[in-house]
N, C-alpha and C positions, 0 to 999 in steps of 0.2 A: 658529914652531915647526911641525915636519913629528909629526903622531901617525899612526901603522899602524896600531895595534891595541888593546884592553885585555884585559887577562887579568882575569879575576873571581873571588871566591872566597867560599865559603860562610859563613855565623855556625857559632859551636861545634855546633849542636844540628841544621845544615841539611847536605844536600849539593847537590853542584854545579848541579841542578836545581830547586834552587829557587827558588819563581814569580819571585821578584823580579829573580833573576839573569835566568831567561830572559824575563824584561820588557824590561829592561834592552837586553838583546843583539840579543830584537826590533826595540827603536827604535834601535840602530846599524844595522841590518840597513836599515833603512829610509833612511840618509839618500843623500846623495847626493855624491858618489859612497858607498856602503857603508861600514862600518868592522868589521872584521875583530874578533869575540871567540873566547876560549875561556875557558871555564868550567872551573873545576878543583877536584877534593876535594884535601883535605889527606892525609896518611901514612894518620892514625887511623882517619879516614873508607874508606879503599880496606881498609885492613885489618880493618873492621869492627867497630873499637872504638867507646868512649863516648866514653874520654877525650881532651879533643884534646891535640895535639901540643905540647911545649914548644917555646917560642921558639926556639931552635936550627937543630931538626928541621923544624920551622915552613918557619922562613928558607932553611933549606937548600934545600927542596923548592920553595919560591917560589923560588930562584935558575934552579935546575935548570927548571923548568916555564917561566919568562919567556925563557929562553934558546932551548931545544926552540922555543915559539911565531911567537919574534922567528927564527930559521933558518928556520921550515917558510913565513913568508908573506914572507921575502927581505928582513929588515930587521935592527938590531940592537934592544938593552932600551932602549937609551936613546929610542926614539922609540915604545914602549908605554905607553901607561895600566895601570897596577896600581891595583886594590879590589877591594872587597868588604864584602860584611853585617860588622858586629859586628867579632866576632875575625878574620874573613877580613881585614876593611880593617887592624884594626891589626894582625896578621900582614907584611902588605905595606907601612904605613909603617914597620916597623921593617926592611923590609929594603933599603928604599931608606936608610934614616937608617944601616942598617950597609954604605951602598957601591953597593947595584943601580944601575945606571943606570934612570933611568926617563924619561917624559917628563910625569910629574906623578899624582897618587892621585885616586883616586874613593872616600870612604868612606861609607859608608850605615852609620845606626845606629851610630858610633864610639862604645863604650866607654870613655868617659873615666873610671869610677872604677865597682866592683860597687855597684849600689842599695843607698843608705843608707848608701854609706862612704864619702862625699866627699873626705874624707884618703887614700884608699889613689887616689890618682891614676894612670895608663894613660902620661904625656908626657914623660918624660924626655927623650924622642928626639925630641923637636917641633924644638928648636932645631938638629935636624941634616936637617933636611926641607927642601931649597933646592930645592923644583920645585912646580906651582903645585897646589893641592888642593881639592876639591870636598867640604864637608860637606853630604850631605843627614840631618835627623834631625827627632826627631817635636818636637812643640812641649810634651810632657808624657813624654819620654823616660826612668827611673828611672835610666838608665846616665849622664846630665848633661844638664843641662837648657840651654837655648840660652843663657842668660847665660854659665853654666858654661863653655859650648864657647868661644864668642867669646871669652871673657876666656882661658884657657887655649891658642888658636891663636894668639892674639898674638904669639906664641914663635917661631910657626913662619916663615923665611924669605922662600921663597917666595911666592906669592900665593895667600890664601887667600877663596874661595867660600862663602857659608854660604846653604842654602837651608833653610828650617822650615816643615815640612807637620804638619797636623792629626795631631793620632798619638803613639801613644807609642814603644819602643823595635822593634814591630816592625812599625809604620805599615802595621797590617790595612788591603786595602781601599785605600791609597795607590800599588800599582803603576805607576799609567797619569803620576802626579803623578813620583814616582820615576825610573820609564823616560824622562818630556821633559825632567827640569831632567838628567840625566846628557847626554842628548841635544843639548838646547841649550848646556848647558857645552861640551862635546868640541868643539860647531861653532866656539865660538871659539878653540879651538888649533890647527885645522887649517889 
């Protein structure tokens, strides 16, 4: 597998700056040869709202933005990494699961179910996720806990990654842990 680039995206409550992401794109920055990011807010976030964005609108805008990224550095979607924090990452699995091409997901902190409602599940669209994926998540995470996650990816087609750092859903303090399992994954699909 040939990857170009990943696009990144924010948790509901973050924008495109934040630390983690530009950790993240630091240590792409870093390897060798380079790997191309861009970080991106959502609708909500440019327009200065609270609420983020419904699914739809979501997807729509991850469409549009993977496109713009994959033309401006001479490639197509299908040879991009899409993720991101929280809602950024399941934002972009659902929009590979509704058709993006991609070249596989990177999710940090995935939201498999709101803290304390283990029944209201995030996966319906696991079993449409045929590229390979990267879970990093804290090992005391309220959003699903690493049993949780495993047992629930199993669904998913592709191959799937699970890394588990000290930490809960927003692994304070885990940056540099964060930035090399992204890092060191990417290297094996290049």
């Amino acid at each position: 597998m040939n990857v170009s680039g990943l696009l990144l995206t924010p948790g509901a409550g973050a924008s495109r700056d934040h630390h983690t992401l530009v950790a993240v794109e630091d240590a792409l920055a870093a390897l060798d040869p380079p790997l191309p990011v861009r970080r991106a807010d959502f609708p909500y976030r440019i327009a200065g709202k609270r609420m983020p964005d419904r699914v739809p609108v979501a997807v729509a805008h991850l469409v549009q933005e993977a496109e713009a990224f994959a033309k401006e550095i001479g490639t197509t979607t299908d040879r991009l990494l899409l993720g991101g924090r929280s809602y950024g990452g399941r934002m972009c699995s659902m929009a590979v699961a509704e058709g993006l091409p991609a070249a596989g997901l990177v999710l940090l902190s995935y939201p498999l179910h709101p803290p304390g409602r283990p029944e209201r599940l995030r996966v319906d669209h696991f079993g449409d996720l045929d590229v390979p994926a990267l879970f990093v998540s804290g090992d005391k995470d309220p959003f699903g806990t690493p049993e949780e996650l495993a047992e629930r990816t199993a669904a998913i087609p592709g191959s799937v990654t699970h890394v588990t750092l000290l930490g809960a859903h927003d692994l304070r303090g885990k940056d540099p842990e964060v930035a090399r399992a992204v890092a060191d994954w990417t290297a094996t699909l290049r």
